[in-house]
N, C-alpha and C positions, 0 to 999 in steps of 0.2 A: 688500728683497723677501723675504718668506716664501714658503718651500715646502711642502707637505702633509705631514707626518710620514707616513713608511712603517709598514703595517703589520707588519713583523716586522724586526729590526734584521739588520744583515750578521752580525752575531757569530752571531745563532740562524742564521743560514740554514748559513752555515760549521759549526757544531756540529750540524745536522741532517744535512748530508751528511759529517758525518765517522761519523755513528751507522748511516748505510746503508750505507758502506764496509766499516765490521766487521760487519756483521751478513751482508753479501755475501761478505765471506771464511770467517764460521762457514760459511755454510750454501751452499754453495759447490757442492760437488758434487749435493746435494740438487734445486739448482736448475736445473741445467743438464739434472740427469733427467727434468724434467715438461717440461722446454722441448721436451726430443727424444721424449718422450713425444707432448707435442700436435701435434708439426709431425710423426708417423708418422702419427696418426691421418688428420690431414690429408690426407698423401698417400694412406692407404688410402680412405677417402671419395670422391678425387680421382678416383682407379683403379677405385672400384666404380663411378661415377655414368660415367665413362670406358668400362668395360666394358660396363655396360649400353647406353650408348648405342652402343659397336659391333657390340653382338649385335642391340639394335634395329633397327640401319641396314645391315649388313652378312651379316648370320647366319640373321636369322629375319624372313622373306619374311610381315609383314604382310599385305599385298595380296592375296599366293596362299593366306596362311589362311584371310581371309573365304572365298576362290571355294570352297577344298576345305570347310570346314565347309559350309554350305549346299548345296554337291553332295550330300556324302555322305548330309545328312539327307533329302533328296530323293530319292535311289538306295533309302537303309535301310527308310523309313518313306513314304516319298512325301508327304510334305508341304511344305507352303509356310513359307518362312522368312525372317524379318524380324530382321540384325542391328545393332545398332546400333557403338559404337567398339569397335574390335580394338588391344590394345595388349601391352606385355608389360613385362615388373619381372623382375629376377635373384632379388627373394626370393619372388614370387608367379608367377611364370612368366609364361605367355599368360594373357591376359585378354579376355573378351568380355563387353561389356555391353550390356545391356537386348536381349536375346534371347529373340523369341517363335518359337514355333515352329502354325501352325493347324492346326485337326481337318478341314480340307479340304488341295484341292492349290490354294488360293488365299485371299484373304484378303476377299473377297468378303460371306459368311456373319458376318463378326465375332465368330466362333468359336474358340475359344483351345484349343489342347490343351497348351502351357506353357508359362510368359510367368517370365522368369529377370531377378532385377535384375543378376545377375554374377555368372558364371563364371568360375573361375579354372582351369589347369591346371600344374600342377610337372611341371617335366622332372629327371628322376632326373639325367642330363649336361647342361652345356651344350658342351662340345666334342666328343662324336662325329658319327660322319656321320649317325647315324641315331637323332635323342636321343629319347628313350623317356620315357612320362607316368608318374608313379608315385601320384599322385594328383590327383581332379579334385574343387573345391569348388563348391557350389549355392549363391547366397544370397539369400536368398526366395524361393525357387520357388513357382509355383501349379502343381497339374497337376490337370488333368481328366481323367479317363477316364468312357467312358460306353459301355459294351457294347462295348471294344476289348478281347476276346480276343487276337486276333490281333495286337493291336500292344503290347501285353503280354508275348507270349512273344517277339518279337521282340525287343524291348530288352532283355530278362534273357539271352537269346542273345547279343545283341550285345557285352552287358558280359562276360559268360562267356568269348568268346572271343578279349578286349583283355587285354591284361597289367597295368592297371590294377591296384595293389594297393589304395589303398581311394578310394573314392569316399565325399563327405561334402553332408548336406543341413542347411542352415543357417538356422532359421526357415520351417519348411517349411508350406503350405497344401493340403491335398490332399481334391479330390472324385471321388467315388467312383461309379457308380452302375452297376446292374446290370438290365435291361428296364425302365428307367424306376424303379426301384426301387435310394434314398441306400443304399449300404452304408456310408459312410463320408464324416462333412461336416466336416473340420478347420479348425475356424475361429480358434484357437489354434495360435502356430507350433511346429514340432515339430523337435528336431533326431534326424536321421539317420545314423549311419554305418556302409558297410560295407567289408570288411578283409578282406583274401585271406591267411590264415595256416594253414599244416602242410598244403594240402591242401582247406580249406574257407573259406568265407565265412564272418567272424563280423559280426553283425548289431549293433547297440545303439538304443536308440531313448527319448527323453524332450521331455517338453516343459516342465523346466522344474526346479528343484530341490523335489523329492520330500516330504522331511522337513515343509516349511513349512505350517504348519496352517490349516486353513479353505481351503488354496486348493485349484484343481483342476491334477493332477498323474498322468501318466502316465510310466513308466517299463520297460523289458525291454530284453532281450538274446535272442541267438538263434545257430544255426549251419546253413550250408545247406551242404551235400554238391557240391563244385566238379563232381566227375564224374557228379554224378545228382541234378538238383533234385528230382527227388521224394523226397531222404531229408532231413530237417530237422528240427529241433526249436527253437521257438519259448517265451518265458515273456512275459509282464506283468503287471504290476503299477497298476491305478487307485486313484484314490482322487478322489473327490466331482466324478467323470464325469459329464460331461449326455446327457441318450441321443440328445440329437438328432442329435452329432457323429456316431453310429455306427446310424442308426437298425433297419439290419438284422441287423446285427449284435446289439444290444439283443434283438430279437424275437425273435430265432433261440435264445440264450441264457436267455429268457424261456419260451419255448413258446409264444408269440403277438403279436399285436400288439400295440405298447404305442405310447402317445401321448408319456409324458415323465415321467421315472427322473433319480434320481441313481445312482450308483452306483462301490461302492467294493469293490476285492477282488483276485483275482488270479488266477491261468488259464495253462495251458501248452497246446504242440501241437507233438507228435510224431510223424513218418512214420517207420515203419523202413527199411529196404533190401528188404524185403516189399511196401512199398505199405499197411502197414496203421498205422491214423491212430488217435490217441489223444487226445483234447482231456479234459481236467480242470480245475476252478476252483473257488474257493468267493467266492462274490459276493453284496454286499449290499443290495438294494433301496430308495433312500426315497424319499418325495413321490412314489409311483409314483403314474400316470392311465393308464387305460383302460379301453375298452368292450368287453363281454361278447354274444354276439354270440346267446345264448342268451335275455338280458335288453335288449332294443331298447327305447330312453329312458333306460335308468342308466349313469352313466359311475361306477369306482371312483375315488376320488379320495383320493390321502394314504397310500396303505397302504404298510408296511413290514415288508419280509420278509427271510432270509436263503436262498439257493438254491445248494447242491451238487451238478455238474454233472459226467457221467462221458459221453464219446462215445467209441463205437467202431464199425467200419466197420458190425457191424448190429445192435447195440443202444441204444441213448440211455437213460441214465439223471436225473431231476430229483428233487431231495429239497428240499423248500419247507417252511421255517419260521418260527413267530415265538413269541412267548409265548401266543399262543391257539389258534395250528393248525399241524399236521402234513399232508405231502400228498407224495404219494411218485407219480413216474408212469414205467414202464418199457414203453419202445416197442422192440420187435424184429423184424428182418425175415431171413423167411424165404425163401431164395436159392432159385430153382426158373425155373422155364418162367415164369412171374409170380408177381413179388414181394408177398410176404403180412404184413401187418403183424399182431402179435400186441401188447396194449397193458393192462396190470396198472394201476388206481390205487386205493392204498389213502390213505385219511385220516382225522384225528382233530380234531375240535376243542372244544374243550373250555367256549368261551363262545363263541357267534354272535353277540351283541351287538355288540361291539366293532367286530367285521367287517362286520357288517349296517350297521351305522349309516354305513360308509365305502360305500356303495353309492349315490349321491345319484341321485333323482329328477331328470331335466334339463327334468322343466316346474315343478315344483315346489321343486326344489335340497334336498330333504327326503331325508334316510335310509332305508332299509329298517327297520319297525320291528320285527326279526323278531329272537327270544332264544332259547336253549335249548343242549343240545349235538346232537352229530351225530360218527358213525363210522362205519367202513364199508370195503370192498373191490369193487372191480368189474372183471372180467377182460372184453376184446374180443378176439377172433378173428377174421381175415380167413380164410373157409374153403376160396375160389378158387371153390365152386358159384355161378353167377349167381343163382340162385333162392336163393337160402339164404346169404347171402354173410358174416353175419356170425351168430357164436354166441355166447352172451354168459351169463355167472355172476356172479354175487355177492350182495351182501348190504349196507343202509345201515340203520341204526337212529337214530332221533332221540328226544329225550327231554327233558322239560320245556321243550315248545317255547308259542311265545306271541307272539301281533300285536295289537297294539294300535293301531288309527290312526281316525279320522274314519269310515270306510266301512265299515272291518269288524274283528271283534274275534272272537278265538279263544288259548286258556288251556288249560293241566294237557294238551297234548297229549303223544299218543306216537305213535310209528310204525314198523314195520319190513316193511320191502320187499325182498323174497327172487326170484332168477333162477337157476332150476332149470336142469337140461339142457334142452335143446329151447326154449331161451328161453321157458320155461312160470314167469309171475309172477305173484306173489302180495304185496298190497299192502293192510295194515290200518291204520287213521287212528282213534283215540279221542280224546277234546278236548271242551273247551266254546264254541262257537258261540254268541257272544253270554250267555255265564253258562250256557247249557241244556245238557245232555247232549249229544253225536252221536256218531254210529259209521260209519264208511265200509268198505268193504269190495269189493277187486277182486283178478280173477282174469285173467290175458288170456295170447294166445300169440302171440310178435311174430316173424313174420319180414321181413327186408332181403333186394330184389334188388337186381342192380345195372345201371343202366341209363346208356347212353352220349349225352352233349347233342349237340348239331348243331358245338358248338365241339375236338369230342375229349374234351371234361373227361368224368369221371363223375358221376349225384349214386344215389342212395340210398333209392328210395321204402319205404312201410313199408307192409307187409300184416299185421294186426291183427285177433284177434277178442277181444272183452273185455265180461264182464257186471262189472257193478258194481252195489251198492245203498248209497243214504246213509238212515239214520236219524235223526232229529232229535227229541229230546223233544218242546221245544215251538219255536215261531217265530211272531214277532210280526214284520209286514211294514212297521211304521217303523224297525222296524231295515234295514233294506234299503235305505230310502229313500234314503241318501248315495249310496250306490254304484250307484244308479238317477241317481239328480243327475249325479255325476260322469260317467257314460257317457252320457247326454242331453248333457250342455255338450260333453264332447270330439265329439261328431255334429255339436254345429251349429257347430264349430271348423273341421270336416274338410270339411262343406258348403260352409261361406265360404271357405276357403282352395278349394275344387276353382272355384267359383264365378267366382274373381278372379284365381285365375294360371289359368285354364282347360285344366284337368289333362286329358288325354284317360282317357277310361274304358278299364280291361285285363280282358281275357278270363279270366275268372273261373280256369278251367281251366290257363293258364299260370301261375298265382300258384304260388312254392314251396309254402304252406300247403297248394293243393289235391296238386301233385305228389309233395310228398314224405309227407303225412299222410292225406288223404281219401279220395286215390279207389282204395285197395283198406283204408278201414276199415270194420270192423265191431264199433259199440260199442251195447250195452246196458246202460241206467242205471236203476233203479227207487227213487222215495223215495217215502219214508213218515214224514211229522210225525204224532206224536202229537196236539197242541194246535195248533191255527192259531189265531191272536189278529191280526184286519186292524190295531187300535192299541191301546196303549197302556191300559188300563180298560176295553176292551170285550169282550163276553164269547165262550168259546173257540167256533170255529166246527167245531167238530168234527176229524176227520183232515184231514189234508190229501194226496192219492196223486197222485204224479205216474212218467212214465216220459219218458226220452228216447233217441230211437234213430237210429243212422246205418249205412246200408247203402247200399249198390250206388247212390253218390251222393245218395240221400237223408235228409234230418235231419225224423224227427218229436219234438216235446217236447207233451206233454199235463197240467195239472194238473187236479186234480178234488179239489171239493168234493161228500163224499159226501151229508153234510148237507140241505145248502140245492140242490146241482145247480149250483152254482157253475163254471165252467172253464174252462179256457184251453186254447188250439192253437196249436201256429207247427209251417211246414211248411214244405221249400224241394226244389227239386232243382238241385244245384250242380253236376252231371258237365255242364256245357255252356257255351258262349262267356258267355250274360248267364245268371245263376240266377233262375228265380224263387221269388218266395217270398207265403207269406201268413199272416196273423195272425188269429186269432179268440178274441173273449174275451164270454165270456154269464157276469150279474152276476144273482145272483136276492135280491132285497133283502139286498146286502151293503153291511154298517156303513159308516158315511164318518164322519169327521171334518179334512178338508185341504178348502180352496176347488176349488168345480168350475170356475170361471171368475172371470173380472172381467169386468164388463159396465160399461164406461162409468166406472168407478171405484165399482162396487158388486162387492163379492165374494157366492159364490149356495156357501152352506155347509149342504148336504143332509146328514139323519142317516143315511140308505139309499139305495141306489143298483140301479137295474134297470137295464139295460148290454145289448145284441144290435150287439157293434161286430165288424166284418170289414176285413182291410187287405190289399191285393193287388199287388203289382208286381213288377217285374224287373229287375236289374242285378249287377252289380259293385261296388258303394260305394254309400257312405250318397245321397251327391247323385244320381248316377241311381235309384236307389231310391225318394227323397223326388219327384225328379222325376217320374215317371211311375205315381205310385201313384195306386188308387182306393181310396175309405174309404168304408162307407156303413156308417151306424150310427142304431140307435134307442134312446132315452136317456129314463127317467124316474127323477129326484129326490125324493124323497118327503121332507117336512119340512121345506123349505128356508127358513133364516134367512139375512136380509138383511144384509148389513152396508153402512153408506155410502150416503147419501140426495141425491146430489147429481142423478145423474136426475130422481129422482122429484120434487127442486124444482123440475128446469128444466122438467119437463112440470106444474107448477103442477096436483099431486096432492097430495092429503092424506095423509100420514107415517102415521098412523095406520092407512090399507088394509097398510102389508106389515109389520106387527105380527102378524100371524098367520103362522104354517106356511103355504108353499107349496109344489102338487107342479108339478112342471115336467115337459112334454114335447115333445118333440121327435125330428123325424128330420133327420139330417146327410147330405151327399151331397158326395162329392171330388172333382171331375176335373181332373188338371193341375194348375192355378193358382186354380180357382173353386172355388167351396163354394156349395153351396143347402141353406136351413134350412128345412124343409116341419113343416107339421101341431103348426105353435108353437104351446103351449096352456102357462097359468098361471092355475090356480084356487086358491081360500083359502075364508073363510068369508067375504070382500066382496070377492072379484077373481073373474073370469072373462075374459080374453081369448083371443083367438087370435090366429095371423098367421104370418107369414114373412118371414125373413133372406135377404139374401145378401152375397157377398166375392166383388167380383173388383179389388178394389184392393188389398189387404191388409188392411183394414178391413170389418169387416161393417154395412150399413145394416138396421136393422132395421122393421118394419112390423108394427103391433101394434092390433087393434080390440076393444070389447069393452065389458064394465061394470065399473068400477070404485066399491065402496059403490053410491051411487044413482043416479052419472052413468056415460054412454055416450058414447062417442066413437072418436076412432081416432086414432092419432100416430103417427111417424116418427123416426128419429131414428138417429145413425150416432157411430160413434166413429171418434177422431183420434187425432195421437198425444200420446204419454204418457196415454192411458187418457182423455183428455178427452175431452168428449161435445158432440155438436152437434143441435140439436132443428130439423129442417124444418117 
């Protein structure tokens, strides 16, 4: 019988333990040191896990810390509290997890005022009778505040007067806000710490390691006064900050509202043992957005600036830069019976283009297309007289300025605009208008009351008297044209929109424009063109005079053709709930070249135009306006070429009759919704009819009798839409 041969013979097994033998005698004492090494260890492990659980079970009254935590936050604060596991650790102390505390005294609302994933608390002893916290950790905290004054100063008292030496916020989230207005929206975790040393609280604060590039990173430090929070001083440090985080903050820093900034820099804040506050910063602007409140439809969008920032209890200093402009604004208040703002802004820019073009259109998303430089000073004075409330100097010069766009063009301008004592201004405009010469020229003397709203606030109206005169070499009225287009489409924008969200109409007289502007101005305007040209090749009609004037709520504008007797009226009286208003325009054979109509898909292109139109209504906006207007107008064409023959086939008439010049007449009549077209007459050298229109559908049927060449008859006939024509 065979047996399995062994893997290793008795002689190695024997010569292997004779080789562990001596190696257990070299090393001999070595070994017996980590034996008694690990078996201390042991026991100390043994003894901590030992310890802890009889201070667990024996020392420290679980059960009675939930009741007294939840007391006391209920006693301090009066709120409702929701803890979750209470536990404790010899190296972490008491432990409380998932601890909300509500912005009510119930839970009701689902209202947070701070919701903790764990709290930790170190006891400086664990063996005396009365062991003492020396520190307390947060970790993730949210906390909401929202117009808790009072429960702000509460909890800085509360901490003040615990022997806590420092307290730490670990990923911290915090919103802020103040009358419904974000000071502060953390949506990035923050760590926190504070530290009771020599006498004071020292602060630190970051969200994050600083150095690292591209990212966004906040960092500071700080010291508050243990015996008087009001003496402190605070630093920070951002770098590629989103201003949404801080939105009031940002504004405030800014001088206005701002929509959304990056920004990167640093800033401190000082109280002394005086009470008197010191904030300074140098901070840098980019991808800034916002709206100008001066400029309603343009949002700035993309501009990047640096701003230098001095506050002190009554002066605010901002010094705003970049590589095109300078802008310096100094706001000081004067301590009295009522406080008096005094406010200096000087500025320099050296190319508007670059700046203009960041101004976008928000119906259009188009630039300002405006270039040149500009400088300037201007002082404001709050004086405390209600009548007289602000006094104001200075001085803006502009120079090689120039717009360029679709609507309107103007070149080689200058300008400089001076405020004397007694706010007495003076304001001269030289330029090219369209390539021609003009000269503007105004004189005015402005005073500011100040008048109190139904809500407490103040605003500002402005009492005004101002002649002015514009000069114009020459002016051709297709240039105009655009900016006629453009304000015609936005009318029947404002119509449709008032139409379809059913806007209600406002009293004319409560609009800012009338309160703060109109109704104690008094302006006089007088022009005078040399050359009036109605288009393009046609020849000058003479001067052209007009004048426009606004007083004791009323606006007259008058132009006059001294020539031919040409003129225009618009009148209005706006001091009342609805303004009304009226338009009149008398045309004495003035030139045409644009279609007077489409009829049916024939355009009616007169070389001269005789014109007796009147328009009359009353309201507040374009739609009550258009609504309620009367028009009645008499109208003859002289010359008129035909363009487009598709009538005249479907009434199976011969092409040949409106080969000739036609003079067309007619009287127009408005009311409401309906139109009557009376005393229709179209003569040639083989046309003669007469007749009459009407529109109470939105379409006009027209009704036409007469001779046409050698035949007589009478037809009917109406148009549809898209300009198609329907023959009865």
């Amino acid at each position: 019988m065979k047996y399995p041969q062994s893997l290793i013979s008795e002689k190695d097994v024997r010569a292997n333990l004779s080789q562990f033998q001596n190696l257990t005698r070299l090393y001999k004492k070595h070994l017996f040191s980590s034996l008694a090494l690990a078996a201390f260890f042991f026991v100390v492990v043994l003894c901590y896990f030992g310890l802890e659980y009889f201070l667990k079970t024996k020392k420290v009254p679980l059960v009675a810390i939930r009741s007294i935590v939840t007391s006391t936050i209920n006693q301090k604060i009066g709120k409702a509290v929701d803890l979750g596991v209470v536990d404790f650790s010899i190296r972490e102390g008491l432990i409380l997890e998932d601890l909300v505390i509500s912005r009510e005294e119930d839970f009701s609302f689902n209202t947070n005022l701070l919701k903790v994933k764990r709290v930790t608390f170190h006891l400086s002893s664990l063996f005396s009778s009365i062991p003492q916290i020396d520190r307390i950790d947060f970790f993730s905290p949210q906390l909401t505040l929202n117009n808790d004054e009072a429960l702000e100063k509460t909890l800085l008292e509360y901490f003040k007067s615990t022997k806590v030496k420092e307290v730490v916020f670990h990923d911290t989230r915090v919103s802020f806000k103040k009358e419904d207005m974000s000071v502060l929206e953390w949506k990035e975790g923050w760590d926190i710490r504070f530290l009771r040393k020599n006498g004071k609280i020292e602060v630190e604060y970051d969200n994050g390691i600083y150095w690292l590039p591209n990212a966004t990173r906040v960092k500071g430090e700080g010291t508050l006064a243990e015996a008087d929070a009001n003496h402190f001083k605070f630093s920070l440090q951002w770098k590629n900050y989103p201003s949404e985080e801080a939105p009031l903050l940002v504004s405030y820093l800014f001088g206005s509202s701002i929509q959304s900034a990056v920004l990167s820099g640093n800033g401190s804040w000082e109280r002394s043992e005086k009470g008197e506050d010191i904030i300074k910063g140098d901070v840098e602007f980019e991808n800034s957005n916002f709206l100008i409140s001066q400029l309603p439809g343009y949002v700035v969008n993309g501009l990047r600036f640096q701003e230098k920032f001095l506050f002190q209890d009554n002066k605010e200093t901002r010094d705003y830069s970049s590589l095109d402009f300078q802008l310096k604004i100094e706001d000081e208040i004067l301590k009295g019976k009522e406080n008096l703002l005094k406010r200096k802004i000087d500025f320099k820019v050296d190319d508007l283009e670059p700046i203009s073009s960041l101004f976008i259109d928000l119906a259009t998303s188009e630039g300002l297309p405006l270039v040149g430089k500009a400088r300037g000073s201007i002082e404001i004075d709050e004086t405390g007289d209600k009548n007289k409330w602000f006094k104001v100097r200075g001085a803006i010069a502009l120079e090689d300025l120039e717009w360029q766009s679709e609507r309107f063009s103007f070149r080689n301008g200058v300008s400089q605009l001076n405020i004397a004592e007694g706010n007495t201004v003076s304001l001269t405009v030289k330029g090219e208008v369209f390539d021609k010469p003009a000269n503007f020229d105004l004189s005015s003397n402005l005073e500011w009351s100040r008048s109190k709203k139904t809500d407490g606030t103040y605003y500002y109206p402005l009492n005004s008297k101002t002649k002015a005169t514009l000069q114009i070499h020459e002016l051709l009225a297709k240039n105009w044209a655009p900016m006629y287009d453009a304000w015609k489409k936005e009318t029947l924008e404002d119509i449709k929109e008032r139409q379809e969200k059913l806007i209600p109409e406002e009293y004319f007289y409560q609009k800012k424009i009338y309160k703060y502007f109109l109704e104690a101005m008094n302006f006089d305007l007088t022009l005078l063109v040399n050359h009036y040209f109605p288009y393009e090749g046609s020849a000058s009609s003479g001067e052209l005079k007009g004048s426009l004037t606004i007083k004791d709520g009323r606006w007259n504008t008058s132009l006059l053709l001294p020539k031919t007797g040409s003129k225009l009226g618009i009148s209005s009286y706006f001091a009342t709930k609805t303004p009304n208003f009226s338009f009149t325009l008398f045309l004495n054979e003035y030139p045409w070249n644009r279609p007077w109509t489409d009829v049916c898909g024939m355009n009616l292109l007169p070389e001269s135009v005789n014109l007796d139109y009147s328009f009359a209504s009353q309201g507040s906006d374009y739609y009550t306006l258009v609504k309620d207007s009367r028009i009645n107008y008499t109208a003859k064409l002289e010359r008129v070429k035909v363009v487009g023959k598709e009538l005249w086939t479907k009434l199976n008439l011969p092409e040949k009759a409106i080969q000739d010049p036609i003079t067309l007449e007619f009287t127009l009549d408005h009311y409401f919704d309906m139109d009557y077209m009376r005393n229709l007459s179209l003569t040639s050298a083989s046309i003669d009819l007469k007749g009459y229109a009407q529109n109470k559908t939105g379409y006009f049927v027209y009704n036409v009798y007469g001779l046409i060449g050698e035949a007589r008859g009478s037809w009917t006939f109406s148009e549809e839409e898209n300009k198609r024509c329907q023959v009865k």
